[in-house]
C-alpha positions in Angstrom: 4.2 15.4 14.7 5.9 12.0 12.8 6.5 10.8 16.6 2.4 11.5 17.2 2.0 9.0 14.3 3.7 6.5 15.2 2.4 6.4 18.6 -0.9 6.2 17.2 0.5 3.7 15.4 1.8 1.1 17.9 -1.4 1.7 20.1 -3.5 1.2 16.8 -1.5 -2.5 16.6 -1.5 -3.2 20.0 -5.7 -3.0 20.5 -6.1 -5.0 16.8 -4.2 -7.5 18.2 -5.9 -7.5 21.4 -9.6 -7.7 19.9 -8.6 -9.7 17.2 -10.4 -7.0 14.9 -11.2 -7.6 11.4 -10.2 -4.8 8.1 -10.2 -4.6 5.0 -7.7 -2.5 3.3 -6.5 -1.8 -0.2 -3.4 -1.5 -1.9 -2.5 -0.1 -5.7 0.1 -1.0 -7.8 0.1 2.5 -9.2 2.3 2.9 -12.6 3.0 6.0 -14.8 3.1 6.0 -18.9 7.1 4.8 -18.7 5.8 1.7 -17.2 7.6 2.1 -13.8 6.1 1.0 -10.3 5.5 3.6 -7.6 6.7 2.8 -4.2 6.2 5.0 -0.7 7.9 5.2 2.8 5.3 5.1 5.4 6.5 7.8 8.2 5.2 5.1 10.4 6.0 1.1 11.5 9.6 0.3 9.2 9.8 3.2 7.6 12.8 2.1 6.2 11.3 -0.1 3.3 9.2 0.7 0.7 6.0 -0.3 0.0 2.5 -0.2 -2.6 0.9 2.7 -1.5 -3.1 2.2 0.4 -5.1 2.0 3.1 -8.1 1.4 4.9 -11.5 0.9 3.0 -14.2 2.8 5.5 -17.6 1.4 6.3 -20.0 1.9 2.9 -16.8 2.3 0.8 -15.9 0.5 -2.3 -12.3 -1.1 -2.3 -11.4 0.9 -5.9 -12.9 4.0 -4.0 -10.5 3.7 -0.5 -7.6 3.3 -3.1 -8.5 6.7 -5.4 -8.9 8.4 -2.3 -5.9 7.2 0.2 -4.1 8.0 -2.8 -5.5 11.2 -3.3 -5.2 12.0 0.5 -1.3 11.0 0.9 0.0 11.5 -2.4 -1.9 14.1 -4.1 -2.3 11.7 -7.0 -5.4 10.9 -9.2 -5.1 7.0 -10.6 -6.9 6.0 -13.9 -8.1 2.8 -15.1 -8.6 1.0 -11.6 -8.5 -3.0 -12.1 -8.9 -5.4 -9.3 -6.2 -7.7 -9.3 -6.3 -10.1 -6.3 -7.7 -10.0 -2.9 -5.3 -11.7 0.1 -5.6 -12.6 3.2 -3.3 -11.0 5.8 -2.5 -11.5 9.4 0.4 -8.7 10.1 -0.2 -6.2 12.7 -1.8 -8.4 14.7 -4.9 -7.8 12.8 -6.9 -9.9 10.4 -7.2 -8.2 7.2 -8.4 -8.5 3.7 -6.4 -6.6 1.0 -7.6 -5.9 -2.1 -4.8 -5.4 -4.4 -5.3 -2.7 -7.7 -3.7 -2.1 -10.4 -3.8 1.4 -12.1 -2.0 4.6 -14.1 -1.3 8.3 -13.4 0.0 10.5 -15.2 0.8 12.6 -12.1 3.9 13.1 -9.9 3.5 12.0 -6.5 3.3 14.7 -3.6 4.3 12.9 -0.1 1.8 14.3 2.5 5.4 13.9 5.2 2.9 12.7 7.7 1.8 9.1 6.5 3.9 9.5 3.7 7.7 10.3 3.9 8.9 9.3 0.3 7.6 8.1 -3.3 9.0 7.4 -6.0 8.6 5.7 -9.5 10.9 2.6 -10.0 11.7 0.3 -13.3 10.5 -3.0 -12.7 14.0 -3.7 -13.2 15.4 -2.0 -10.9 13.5 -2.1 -7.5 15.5 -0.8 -4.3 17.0 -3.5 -2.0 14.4 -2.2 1.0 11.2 -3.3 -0.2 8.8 -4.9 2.1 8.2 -8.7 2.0 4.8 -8.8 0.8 5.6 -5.7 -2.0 8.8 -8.1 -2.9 6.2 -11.4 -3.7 3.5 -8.7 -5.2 6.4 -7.9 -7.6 7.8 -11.0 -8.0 4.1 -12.4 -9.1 3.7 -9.2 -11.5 6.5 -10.2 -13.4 5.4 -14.1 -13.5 8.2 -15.0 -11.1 6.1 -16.8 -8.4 2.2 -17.6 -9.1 -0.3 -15.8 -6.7 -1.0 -16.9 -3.3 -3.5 -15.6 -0.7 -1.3 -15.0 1.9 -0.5 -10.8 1.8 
């Protein structure tokens, strides 16, 4: 079934960049009471680095509500106190997307769905794993006041 996904996947990428489609997707920067970050291996594209859990917003869909239920859907997680904190501007996957990046707290465990979602985990801000995706490593650094925001996701 993972290999299904990531067929779907690569076709997925291959038509955005084709028709030069515009999205808009959200990501959360989901935290439990200890303070730590969660992070999540997609079982699709690198699925060797982590990255902030999200998705796609559908048509007539808030931004907040995509993230509560993407969340919901892959993880099994309800988030609390959803605050906007940024929106960027992305061009990866030969698509061109707007991100709307959250900020939130659960007081849940994370339950992969081992389809979209191979791994989460809570980290210490302090003590991220070495595999993180570029854009998660400059949405950390900017949490913790190491770089100042920029549009680019």
């Amino acid at each position: 079934m993972r290999a299904l996904v990531q067929l779907a996947y690569a076709i997925r990428r291959l038509l955005f960049g084709l028709l030069r489609l515009k999205t808009t997707g959200e990501k959360v920067m989901l935290f439990n009471r200890e303070g730590e970050l969660l992070l999540i291996r997609n079982g699709y594209g690198d699925s060797s680095l982590f990255v902030l859990p999200g998705g796609g917003v559908s048509r007539g869909e808030s931004p907040a509500a995509a993230a509560a239920r993407e969340l919901c859907e892959e993880l099994a997680i309800e988030i609390l106190d959803v605050n906007p904190v940024w929106t960027f501007e992305s061009t990866a996957e030969g698509k061109r997307d707007t991100i709307h990046l959250f900020r939130a707290v659960t007081e849940e465990q994370p339950k992969p769905d081992d389809l979209e979602v191979v791994e989460a985990k809570f980290f210490p801000l302090d003590a991220m794993p070495s595999a993180l995706s570029p854009a998660t490593r400059r949405r950390i650094a900017e949490l913790k006041k190491e770089r100042p925001i920029d549009s680019r996701w």
